[in-house]
MARZA-462844 format. One record per residue (C-alpha): residue number from 1; y negated, z, x; chain; residue in one letter. Coordinates in Angstrom, 2 decimals. Layout:
<sites>
SITE   pos        c2        c3        c1   unit   code
SITE   NUM         Y         Z         X      A      a
...
</sites>
This chain:
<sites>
SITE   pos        c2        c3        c1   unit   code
SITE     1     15.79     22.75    -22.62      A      x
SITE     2     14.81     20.05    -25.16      A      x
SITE     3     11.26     20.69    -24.32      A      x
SITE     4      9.17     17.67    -22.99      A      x
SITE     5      6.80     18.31    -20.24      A      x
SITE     6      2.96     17.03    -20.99      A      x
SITE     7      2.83     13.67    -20.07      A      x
SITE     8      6.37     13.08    -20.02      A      x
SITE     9      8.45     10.55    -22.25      A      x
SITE    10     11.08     12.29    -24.66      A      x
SITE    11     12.80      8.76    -25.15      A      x
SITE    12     13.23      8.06    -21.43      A      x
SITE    13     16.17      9.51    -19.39      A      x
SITE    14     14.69     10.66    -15.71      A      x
SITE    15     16.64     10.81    -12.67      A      x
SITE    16     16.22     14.48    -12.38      A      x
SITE    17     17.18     16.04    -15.31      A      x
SITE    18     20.06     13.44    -15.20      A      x
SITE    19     21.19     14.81    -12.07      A      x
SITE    20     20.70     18.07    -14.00      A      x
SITE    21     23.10     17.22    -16.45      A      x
SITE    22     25.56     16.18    -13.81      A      x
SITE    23     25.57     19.52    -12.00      A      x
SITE    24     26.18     20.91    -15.70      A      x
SITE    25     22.61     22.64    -16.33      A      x
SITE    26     20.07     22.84    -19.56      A      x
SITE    27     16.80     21.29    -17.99      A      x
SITE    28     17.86     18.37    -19.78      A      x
SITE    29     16.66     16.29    -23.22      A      x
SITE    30     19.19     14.13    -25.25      A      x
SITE    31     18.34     10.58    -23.68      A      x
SITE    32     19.14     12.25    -20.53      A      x
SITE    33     22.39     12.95    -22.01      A      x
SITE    34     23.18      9.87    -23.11      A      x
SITE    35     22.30      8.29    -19.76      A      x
SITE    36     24.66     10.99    -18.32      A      x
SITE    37     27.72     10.35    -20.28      A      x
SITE    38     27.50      6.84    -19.56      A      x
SITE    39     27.29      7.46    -15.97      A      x
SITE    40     30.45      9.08    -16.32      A      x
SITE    41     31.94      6.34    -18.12      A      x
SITE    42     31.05      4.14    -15.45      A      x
SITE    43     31.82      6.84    -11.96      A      x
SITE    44     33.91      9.54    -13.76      A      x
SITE    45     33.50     10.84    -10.12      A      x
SITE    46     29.68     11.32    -10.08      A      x
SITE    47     29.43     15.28    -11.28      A      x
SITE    48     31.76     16.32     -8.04      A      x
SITE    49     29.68     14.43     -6.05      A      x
SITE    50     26.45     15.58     -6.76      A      x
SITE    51     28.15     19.39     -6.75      A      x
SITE    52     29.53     18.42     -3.07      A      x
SITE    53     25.86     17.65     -2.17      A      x
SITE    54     24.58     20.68     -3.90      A      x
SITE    55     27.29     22.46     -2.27      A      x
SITE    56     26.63     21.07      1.32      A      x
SITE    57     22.62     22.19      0.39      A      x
SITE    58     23.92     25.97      0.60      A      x
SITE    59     26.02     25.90      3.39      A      x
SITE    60     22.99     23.84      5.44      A      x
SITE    61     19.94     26.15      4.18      A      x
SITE    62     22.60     29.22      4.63      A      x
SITE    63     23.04     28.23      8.40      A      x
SITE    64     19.26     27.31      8.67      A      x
SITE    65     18.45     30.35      7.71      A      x
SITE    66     20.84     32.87      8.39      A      x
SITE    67     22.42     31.41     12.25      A      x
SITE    68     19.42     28.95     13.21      A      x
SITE    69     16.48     31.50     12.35      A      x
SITE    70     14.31     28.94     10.49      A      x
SITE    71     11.72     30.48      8.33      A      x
SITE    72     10.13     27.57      6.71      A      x
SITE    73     11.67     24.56      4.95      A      x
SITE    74      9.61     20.98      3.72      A      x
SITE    75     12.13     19.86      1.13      A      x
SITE    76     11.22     16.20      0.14      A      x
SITE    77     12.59     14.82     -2.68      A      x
SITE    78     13.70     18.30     -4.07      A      x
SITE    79     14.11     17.59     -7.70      A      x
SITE    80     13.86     20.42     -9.97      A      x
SITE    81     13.30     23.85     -8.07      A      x
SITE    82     15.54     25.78     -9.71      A      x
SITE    83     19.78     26.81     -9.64      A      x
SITE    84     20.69     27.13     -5.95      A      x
SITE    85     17.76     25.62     -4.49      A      x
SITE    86     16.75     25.87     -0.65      A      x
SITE    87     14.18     28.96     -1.21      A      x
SITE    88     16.94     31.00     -3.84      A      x
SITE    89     20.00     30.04     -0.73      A      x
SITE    90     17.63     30.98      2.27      A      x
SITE    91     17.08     34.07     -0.05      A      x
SITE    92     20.49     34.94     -0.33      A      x
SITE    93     21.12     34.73      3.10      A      x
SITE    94     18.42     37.37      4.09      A      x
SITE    95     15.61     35.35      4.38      A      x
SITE    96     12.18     35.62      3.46      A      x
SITE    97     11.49     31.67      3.88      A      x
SITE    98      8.36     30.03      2.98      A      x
SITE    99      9.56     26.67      0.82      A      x
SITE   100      7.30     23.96      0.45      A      x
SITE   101      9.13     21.73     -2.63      A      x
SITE   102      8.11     17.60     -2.66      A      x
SITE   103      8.59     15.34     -5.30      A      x
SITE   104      6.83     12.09     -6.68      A      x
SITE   105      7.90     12.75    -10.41      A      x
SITE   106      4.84     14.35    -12.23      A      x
SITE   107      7.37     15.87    -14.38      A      x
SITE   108      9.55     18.04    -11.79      A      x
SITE   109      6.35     18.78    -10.57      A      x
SITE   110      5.39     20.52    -13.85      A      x
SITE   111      8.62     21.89    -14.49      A      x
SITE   112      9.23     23.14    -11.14      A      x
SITE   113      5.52     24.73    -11.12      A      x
SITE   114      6.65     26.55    -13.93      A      x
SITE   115      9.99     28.04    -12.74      A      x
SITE   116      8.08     28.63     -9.47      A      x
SITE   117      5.39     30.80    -10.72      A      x
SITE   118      5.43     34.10     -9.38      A      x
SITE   119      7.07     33.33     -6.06      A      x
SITE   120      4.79     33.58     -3.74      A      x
SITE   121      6.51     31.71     -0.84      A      x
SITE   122      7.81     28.86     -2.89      A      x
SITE   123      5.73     26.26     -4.14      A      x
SITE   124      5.87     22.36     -4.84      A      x
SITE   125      3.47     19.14     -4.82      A      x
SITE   126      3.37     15.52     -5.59      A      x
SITE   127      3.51     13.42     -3.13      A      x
SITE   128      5.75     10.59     -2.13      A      x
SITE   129      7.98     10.13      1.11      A      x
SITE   130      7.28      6.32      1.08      A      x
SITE   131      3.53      7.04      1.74      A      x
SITE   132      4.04      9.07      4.70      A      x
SITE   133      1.28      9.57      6.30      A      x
SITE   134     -0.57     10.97      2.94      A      x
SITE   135      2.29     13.31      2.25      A      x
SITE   136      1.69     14.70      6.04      A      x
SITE   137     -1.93     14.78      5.31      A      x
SITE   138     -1.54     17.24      2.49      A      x
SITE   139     -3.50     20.36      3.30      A      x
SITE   140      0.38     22.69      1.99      A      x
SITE   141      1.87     20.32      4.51      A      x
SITE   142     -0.23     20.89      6.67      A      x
SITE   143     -0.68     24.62      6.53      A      x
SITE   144      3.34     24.58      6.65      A      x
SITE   145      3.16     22.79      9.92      A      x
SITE   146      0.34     24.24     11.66      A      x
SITE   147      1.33     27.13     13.24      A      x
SITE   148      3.88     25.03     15.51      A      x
SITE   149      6.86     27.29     14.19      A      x
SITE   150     10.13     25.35     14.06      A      x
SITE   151     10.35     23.95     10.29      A      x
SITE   152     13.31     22.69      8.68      A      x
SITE   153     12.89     18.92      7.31      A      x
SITE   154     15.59     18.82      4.31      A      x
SITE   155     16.38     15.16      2.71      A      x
SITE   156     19.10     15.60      0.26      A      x
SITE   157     19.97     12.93     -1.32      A      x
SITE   158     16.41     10.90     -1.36      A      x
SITE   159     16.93      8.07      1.18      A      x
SITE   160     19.62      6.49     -0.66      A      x
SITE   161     16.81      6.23     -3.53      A      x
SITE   162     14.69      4.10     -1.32      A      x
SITE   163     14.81      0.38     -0.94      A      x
SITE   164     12.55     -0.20      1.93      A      x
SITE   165     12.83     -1.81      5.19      A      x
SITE   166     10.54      0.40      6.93      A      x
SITE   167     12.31      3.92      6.36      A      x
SITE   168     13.30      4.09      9.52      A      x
SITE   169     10.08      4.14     10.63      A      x
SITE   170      8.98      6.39      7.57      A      x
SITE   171     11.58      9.00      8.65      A      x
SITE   172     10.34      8.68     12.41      A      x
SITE   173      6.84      9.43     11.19      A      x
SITE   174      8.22     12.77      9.41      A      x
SITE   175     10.47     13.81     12.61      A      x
SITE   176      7.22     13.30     14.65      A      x
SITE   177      5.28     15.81     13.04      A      x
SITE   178      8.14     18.61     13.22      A      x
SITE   179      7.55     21.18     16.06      A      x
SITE   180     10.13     21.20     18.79      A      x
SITE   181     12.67     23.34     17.79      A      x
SITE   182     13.03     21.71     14.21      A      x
SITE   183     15.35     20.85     12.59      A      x
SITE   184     16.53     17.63     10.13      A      x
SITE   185     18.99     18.06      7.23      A      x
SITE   186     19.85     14.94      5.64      A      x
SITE   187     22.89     13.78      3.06      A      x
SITE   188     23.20     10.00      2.05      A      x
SITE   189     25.42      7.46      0.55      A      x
SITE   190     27.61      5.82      2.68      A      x
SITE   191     29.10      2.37      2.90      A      x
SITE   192     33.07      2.86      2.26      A      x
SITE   193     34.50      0.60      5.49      A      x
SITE   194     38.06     -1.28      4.82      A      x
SITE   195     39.41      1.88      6.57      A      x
SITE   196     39.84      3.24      3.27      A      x
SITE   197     41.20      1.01      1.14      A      x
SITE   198     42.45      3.39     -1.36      A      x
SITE   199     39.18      4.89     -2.59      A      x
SITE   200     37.10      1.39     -1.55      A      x
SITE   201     37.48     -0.55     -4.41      A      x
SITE   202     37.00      2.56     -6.90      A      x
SITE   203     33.88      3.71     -5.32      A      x
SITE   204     32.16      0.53     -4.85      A      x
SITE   205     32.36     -0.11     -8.34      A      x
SITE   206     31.08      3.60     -9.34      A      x
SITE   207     28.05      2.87     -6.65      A      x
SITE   208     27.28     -0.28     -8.53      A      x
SITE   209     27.11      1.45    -11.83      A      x
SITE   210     25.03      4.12    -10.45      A      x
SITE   211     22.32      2.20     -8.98      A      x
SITE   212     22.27     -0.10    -12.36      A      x
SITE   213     22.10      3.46    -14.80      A      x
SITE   214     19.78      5.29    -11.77      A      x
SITE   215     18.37      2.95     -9.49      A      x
SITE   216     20.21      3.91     -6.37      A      x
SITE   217     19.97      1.93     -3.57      A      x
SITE   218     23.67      0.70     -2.53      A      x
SITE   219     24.82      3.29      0.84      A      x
SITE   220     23.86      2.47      3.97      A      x
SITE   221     26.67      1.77      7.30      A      x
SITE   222     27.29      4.77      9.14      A      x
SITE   223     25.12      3.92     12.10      A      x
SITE   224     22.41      3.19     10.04      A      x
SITE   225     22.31      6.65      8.41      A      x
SITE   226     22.67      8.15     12.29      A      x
SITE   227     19.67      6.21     13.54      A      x
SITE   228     17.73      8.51     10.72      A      x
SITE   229     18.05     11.47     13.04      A      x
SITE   230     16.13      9.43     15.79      A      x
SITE   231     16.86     11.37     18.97      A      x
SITE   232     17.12     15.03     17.76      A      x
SITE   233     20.69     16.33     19.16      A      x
SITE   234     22.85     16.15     16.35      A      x
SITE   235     25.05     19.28     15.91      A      x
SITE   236     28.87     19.55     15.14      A      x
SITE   237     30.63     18.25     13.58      A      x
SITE   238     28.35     15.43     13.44      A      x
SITE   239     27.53     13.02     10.48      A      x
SITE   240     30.63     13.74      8.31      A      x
SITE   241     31.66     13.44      4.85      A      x
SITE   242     29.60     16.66      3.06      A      x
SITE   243     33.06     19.10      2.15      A      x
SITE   244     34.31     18.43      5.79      A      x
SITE   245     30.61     19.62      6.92      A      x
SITE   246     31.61     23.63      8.19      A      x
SITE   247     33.57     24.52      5.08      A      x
SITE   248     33.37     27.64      4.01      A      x
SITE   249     36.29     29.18      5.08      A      x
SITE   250     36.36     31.51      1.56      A      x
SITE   251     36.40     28.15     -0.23      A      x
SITE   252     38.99     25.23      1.01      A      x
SITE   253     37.76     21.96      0.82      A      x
SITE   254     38.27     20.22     -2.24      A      x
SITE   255     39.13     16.46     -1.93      A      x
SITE   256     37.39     14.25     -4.76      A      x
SITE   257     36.54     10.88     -5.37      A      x
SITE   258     33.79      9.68     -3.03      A      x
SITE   259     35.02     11.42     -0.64      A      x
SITE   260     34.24      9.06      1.96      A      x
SITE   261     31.17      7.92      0.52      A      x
SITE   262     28.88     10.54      0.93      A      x
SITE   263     27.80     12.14      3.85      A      x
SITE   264     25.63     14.43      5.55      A      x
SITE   265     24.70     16.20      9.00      A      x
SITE   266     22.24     18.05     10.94      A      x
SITE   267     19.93     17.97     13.98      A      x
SITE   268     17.76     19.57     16.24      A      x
SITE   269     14.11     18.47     17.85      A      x
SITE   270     14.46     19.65     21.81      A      x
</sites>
């Protein structure tokens, strides 16, 4: 890309386009680069990570979409809009979804406005899932919402970005506005336990690096990440790490490092 969005700093790496680089595409500048290789220096595991998450994002849109009959998808914390994202998957599995994009970064905003224009049932605003009461208020939100169809809540990867002590009750605000029938998608770092001692030590360190070069939060325990679901009926197989989430059968799971230490699951509003 090497094209700056207005208002956006060329000599500052952002957590998108980062993330960007990681998953090995061009909506990136140099400093992002930079920022990336040192990230790989630090978790040499971080780019089949973030492709197990993007990876577990097709196979949960795909069954959204194609086996669960949802037509409408909030994504918060999308990121850029673009390369296998939830409207281009739902898409692909023969369905006409209407995608409402959120992000607090002005510049995926703009970038994602642009690579959105012309699609007439994907869009994207600013808004932020800390504040979430304004992000509900939002009149796309709301018009995404108000015709009480089941909606499909998608946080990949965001929570793990958040260091507050109310997002339990943050995420309980969002599940309270989905029509029964919903559903909630989320992936999230994970603790690694001293049941697995070989990858532990390894992983712990990459975290550490991670949240120093990207300001992630450190994972959270297991049954910390569960209570996120609140009491939707969590479907099988339950929160699991994200290849051993209904792997494709055309594509055998791939073990990598991490693969403990991130996980992700699905669940349904009675």
């Amino acid at each position: 890309m090497d094209q700056v969005q207005p208002g956006a700093d060329p000599d500052r790496a952002s957590n998108y386009r980062v993330y960007d680089c990681l998953l090995g595409g061009t909506d990136n500048l140099p400093v992002d680069r930079v920022l990336s290789a040192r990230v790989l220096g630090a978790a040499p595991e971080a780019p089949r990570m973030v492709l197990a998450n993007r990876a577990f994002l097709r196979r949960a849109v795909r069954f959204l979409a194609a086996e669960a009959g949802i037509g409408r998808f909030l994504d918060i914390g999308s990121g850029l809009s673009a390369r296998g994202n939830v409207h281009e998957v739902a898409l692909e599995a023969g369905c006409q979804a209407r995608v409402l994009y959120v992000d607090n970064d002005p510049d995926v905003v703009a970038r994602s406005r642009a690579l959105l224009a012309g699609r007439g049932r994907a869009a994207v605003i600013q808004a932020d899932l800390r504040h979430p009461r304004e992000l509900l208020g939002r009149p796309e939100v709301q018009g995404l919402l108000a015709p009480g169809e089941p909606v499909a809540l998608t946080l990949f990867g965001v929570l793990h970005l958040i260091d507050d002590a109310g997002l339990g009750s943050i995420v309980a605000a969002l599940r309270a506005a989905l029509p029964p029938g919903s559903y909630l998608a989320i992936s999230h770092l994970r603790n690694i336990s001293a049941s697995h001692p070989v990858d532990a030590a390894q992983i712990e360190t990459g975290l550490r690096a991670l949240g120093d070069l990207l300001g992630i939060v450190s994972g959270r325990d297991q049954e910390e990440i569960l209570g996120y679901f609140g009491d939707f009926e969590l479907l099988d197989p339950g929160l699991v790490p994200l290849p051993e989430w209904r792997p494709s059968p055309h594509s055998p799971r791939r073990q990598y490092a991490g693969h403990h230490a991130w996980v992700g699951g699905i669940a349904r509003k009675r």
